[in-house]
C-alpha positions in Angstrom: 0.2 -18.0 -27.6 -2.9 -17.8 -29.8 -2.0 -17.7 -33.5 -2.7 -14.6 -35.3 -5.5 -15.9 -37.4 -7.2 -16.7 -34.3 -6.1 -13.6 -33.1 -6.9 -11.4 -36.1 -10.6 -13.4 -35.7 -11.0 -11.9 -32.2 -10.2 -8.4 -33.4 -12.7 -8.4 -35.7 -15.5 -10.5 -33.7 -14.5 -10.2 -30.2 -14.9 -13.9 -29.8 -14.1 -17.0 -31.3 -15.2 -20.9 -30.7 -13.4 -24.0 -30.8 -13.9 -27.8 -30.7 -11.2 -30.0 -31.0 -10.6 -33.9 -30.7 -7.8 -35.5 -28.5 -6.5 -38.5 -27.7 -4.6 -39.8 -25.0 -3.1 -43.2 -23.7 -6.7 -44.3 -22.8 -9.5 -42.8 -24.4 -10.4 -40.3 -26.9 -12.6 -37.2 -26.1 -13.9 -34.0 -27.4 -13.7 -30.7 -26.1 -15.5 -27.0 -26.3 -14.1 -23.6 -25.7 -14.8 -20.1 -26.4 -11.9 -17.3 -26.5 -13.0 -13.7 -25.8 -11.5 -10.1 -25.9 -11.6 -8.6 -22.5 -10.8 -5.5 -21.6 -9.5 -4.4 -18.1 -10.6 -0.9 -16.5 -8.9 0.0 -12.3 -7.8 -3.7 -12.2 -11.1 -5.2 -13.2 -11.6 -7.5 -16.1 -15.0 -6.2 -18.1 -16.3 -9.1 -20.6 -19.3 -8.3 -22.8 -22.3 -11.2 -22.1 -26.1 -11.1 -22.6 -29.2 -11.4 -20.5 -32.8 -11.8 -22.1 -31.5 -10.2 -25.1 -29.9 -7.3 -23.5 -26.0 -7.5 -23.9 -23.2 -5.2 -22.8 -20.5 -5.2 -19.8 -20.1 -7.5 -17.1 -17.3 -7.7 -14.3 -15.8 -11.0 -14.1 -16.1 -11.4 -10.3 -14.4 -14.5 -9.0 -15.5 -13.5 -5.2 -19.5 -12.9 -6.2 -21.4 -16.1 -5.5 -23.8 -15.9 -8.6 -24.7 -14.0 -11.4 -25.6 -10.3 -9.9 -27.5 -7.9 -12.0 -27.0 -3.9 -11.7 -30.8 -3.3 -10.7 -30.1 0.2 -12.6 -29.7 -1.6 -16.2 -32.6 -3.7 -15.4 -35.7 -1.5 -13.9 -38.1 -2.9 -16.5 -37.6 -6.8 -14.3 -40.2 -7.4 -11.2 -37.8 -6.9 -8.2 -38.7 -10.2 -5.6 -37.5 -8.4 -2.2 -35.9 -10.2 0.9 -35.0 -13.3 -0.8 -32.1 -13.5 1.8 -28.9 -11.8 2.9 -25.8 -11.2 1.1 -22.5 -11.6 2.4 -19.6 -9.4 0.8 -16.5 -10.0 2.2 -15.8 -6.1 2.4 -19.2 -4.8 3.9 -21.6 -6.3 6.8 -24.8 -8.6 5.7 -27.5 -7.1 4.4 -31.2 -8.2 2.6 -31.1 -9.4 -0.2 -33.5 -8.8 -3.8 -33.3 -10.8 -6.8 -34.8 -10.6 -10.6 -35.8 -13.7 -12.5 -33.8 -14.5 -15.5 -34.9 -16.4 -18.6 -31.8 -17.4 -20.1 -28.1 -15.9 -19.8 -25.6 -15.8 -22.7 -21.9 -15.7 -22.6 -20.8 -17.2 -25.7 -20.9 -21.7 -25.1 -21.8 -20.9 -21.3 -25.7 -20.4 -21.3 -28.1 -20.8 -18.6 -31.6 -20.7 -17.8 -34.8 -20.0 -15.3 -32.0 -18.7 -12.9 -33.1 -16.2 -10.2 -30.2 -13.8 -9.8 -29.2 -11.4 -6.9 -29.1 -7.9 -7.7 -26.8 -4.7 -6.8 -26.6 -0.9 -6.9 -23.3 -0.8 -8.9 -23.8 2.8 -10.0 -20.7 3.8 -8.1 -18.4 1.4 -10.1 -20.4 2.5 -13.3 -19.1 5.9 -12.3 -15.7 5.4 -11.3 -15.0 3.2 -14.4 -17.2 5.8 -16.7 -18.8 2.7 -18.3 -22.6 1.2 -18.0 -22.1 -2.2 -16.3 -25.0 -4.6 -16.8 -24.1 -6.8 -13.8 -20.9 -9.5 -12.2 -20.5 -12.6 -13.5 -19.6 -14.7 -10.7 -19.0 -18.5 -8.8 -22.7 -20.3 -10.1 -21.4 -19.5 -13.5 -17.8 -20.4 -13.7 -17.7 -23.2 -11.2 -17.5 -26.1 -13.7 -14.4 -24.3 -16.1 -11.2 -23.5 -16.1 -10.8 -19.4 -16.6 -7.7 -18.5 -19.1 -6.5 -14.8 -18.4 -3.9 -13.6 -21.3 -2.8 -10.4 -20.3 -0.5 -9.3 -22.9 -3.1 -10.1 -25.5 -5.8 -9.2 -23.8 -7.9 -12.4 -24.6 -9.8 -14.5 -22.1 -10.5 -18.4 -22.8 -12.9 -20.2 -20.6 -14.0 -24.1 -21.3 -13.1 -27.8 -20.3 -10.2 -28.7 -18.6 -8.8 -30.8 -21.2 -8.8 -27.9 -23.5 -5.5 -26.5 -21.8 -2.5 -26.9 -22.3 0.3 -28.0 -19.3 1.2 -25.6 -16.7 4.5 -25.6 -18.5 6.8 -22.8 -16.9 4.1 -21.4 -14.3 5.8 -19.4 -11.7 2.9 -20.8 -9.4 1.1 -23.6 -9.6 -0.9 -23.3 -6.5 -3.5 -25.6 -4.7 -6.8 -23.6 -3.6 -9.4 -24.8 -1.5 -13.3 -23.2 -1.7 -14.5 -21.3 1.5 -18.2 -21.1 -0.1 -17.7 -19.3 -3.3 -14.2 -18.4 -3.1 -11.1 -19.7 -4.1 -8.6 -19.5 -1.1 -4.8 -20.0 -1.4 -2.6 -20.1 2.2 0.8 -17.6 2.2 2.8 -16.5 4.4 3.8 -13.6 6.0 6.3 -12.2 8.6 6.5 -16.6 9.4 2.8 -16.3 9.8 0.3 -18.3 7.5 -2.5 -16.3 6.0 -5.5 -17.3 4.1 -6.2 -15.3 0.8 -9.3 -15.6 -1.5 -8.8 -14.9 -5.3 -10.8 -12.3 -6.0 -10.8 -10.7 -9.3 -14.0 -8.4 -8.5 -11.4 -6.8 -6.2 -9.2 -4.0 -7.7 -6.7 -4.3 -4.8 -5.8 -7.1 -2.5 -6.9 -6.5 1.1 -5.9 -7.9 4.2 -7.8 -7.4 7.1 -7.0 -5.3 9.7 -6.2 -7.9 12.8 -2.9 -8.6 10.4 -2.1 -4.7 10.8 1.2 -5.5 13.6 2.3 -9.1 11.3 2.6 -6.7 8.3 4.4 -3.7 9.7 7.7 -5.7 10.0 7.3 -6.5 5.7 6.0 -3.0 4.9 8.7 -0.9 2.7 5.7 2.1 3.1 1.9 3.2 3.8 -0.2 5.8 2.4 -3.8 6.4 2.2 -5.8 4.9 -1.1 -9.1 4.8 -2.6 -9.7 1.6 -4.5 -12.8 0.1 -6.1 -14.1 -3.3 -5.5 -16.9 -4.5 -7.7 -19.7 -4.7 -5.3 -18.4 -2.7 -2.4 -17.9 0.2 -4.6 -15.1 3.2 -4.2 -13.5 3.1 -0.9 -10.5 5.0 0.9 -8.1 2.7 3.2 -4.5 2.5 4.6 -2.5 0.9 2.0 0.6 -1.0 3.0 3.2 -1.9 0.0 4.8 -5.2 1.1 8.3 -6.0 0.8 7.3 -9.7 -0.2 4.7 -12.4 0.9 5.3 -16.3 0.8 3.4 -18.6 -1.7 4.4 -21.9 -2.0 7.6 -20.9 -0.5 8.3 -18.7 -3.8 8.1 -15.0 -2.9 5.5 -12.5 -4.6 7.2 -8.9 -4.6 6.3 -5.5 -3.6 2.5 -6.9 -2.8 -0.4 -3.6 -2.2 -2.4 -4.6 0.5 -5.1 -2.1 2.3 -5.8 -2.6 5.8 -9.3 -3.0 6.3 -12.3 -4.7 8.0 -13.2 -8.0 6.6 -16.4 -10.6 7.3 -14.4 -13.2 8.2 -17.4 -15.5 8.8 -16.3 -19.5 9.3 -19.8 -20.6 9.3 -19.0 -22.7 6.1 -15.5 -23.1 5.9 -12.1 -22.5 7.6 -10.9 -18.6 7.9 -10.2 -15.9 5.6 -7.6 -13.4 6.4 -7.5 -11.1 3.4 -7.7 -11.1 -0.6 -5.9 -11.1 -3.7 -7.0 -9.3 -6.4 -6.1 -9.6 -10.1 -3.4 -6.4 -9.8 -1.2 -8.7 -6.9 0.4 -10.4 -9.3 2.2 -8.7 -12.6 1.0 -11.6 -14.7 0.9 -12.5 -18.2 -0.9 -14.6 -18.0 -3.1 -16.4 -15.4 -5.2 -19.6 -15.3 -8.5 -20.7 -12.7 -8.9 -24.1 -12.8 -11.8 -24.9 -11.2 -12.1 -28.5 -11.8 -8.9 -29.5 -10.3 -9.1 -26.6 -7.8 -5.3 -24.9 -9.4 -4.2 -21.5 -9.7 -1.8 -21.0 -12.2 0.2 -17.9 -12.8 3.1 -16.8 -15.1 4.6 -13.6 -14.1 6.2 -10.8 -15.6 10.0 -9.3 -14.8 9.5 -6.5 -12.5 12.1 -5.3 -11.0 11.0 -2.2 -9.0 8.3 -1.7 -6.9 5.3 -0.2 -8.4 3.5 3.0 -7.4 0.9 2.9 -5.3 -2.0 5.2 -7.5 -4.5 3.8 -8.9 
């Protein structure tokens, strides 16, 4: 737990930096890392970061590929059109504009000369009621680990060595990367799935080839709408889950909707659905990219929670 000077520093600033020096058996080293106040809006974590001197929101999207800017928030930028084709896992490919960007701020994580896809995300600026400057995604995080507290609220990103032990994880779980995206293996109904961590996703999704594995583990199903940071509001069949399998550990009363994925395997092995940040009532939860770990601490929930939004 952070202590409450640091804490009471956060309040005020909204983000605080540290560099420490430790030692171990063999060598000594130094490390940096920044600790944020995030908030969290329909499942979605919202940081505040700046591009060419214009700061405000941005979704944390661990299932974007690279730094996306909402093309509303940035009409004064030269739009380069057909750069490519994007690939969201929710939606079918499409061509693909980008904007230069000079330099990109997020407290010790800065880049520059990047060229950055861009996205209509006026229908998530609407259903969250906030302006969203753009996702933070894969190019950027890809060398940190990614510290969700959720009781306080704080976010820590850095260096490996910065953390602490996994000490009293309910999960510790391997991930491999299909592309972008961090993909854990469960199991469900005896059958082993592949789920990408995706924390641009309000709800986790599995796609709809599952539908007659799941019916056997589904306690009940009911229409939803649910909001995914690039795909925007949608409405799907949501099954609740009596359980799914992870690391032979159960996760409870798990909200999936049914729905069509891009299950492309050009680059990798298959994906079968997604987990978003709302699958597991965690406290806390840490992405370690650099040893490829998921780490998760949950909650005591006994019940199984509604299925609104």
């Amino acid at each position: 737990m952070k202590s409450p000077v640091i804490l009471f520093a956060l309040l005020l600033a909204g983000r605080t930096h540290q560099s420490l020096y430790l030692n171990n058996a063999n060598h000594a080293y130094h490390v940096d890392y920044d600790t944020f106040v995030f908030q969290q809006a329909k499942h979605l974590i919202l940081v505040k970061a700046e591009v060419d001197g214009k700061s405000g929101l941005f979704i944390l999207d661990t299932g974007a590929s690279h730094l996306t800017l909402n093309m509303r928030r940035f009409s004064d930028k030269k739009l380069i059109k057909n750069v490519g084709s994007s690939n969201n896992s929710q939606e079918t490919s499409a061509p693909l504009h980008a904007m230069r960007v000079e330099r990109f701020e997020w407290g010790m994580v800065q880049r520059s000369k990047l060229l950055c896809p861009v996205a209509d995300l006026s229908s998530i600026e609407k259903t969250l009621g906030k302006p969203i400057l753009g996702l933070i995604g894969y190019d950027i995080l890809q060398h940190y680990v990614v510290d969700f507290n959720f009781e306080n609220q704080i976010l820590t990103i850095g260096e490996n060595t910065a953390f602490e032990d996994a000490v009293g994880a309910t999960w510790a779980l391997d991930f491999r990367t299909c592309g972008h995206l961090p993909v854990v293996s469960a199991t469900l109904s005896n059958r082993t799935i592949y789920l990408a961590f995706d924390s641009g996703a309000s709800v986790s999704v599995l796609d709809h080839s599952w539908k007659k594995v799941a019916e056997p583990q589904t306690l009940r199903r009911q229409p939803m709408r649910y909001t995914g940071a690039a795909s925007g509001v949608k409405e799907a069949e949501v099954f609740l889950l009596e359980h799914l399998m992870l690391d032979e550990r159960p996760l409870q009363h798990v909200q999936m909707v049914l729905t069509a994925l891009d299950k492309s395997t050009e680059r990798c092995f298959r994906i079968d659905g997604l987990l978003g940040i709302n699958a597991f009532p965690a406290r806390r939860l840490v992405l370690d990219y650099t040893r490829n770990k998921l780490h998760v601490w949950l909650y005591d929930l006994p019940s199984a929670p509604e299925t609104s939004l």
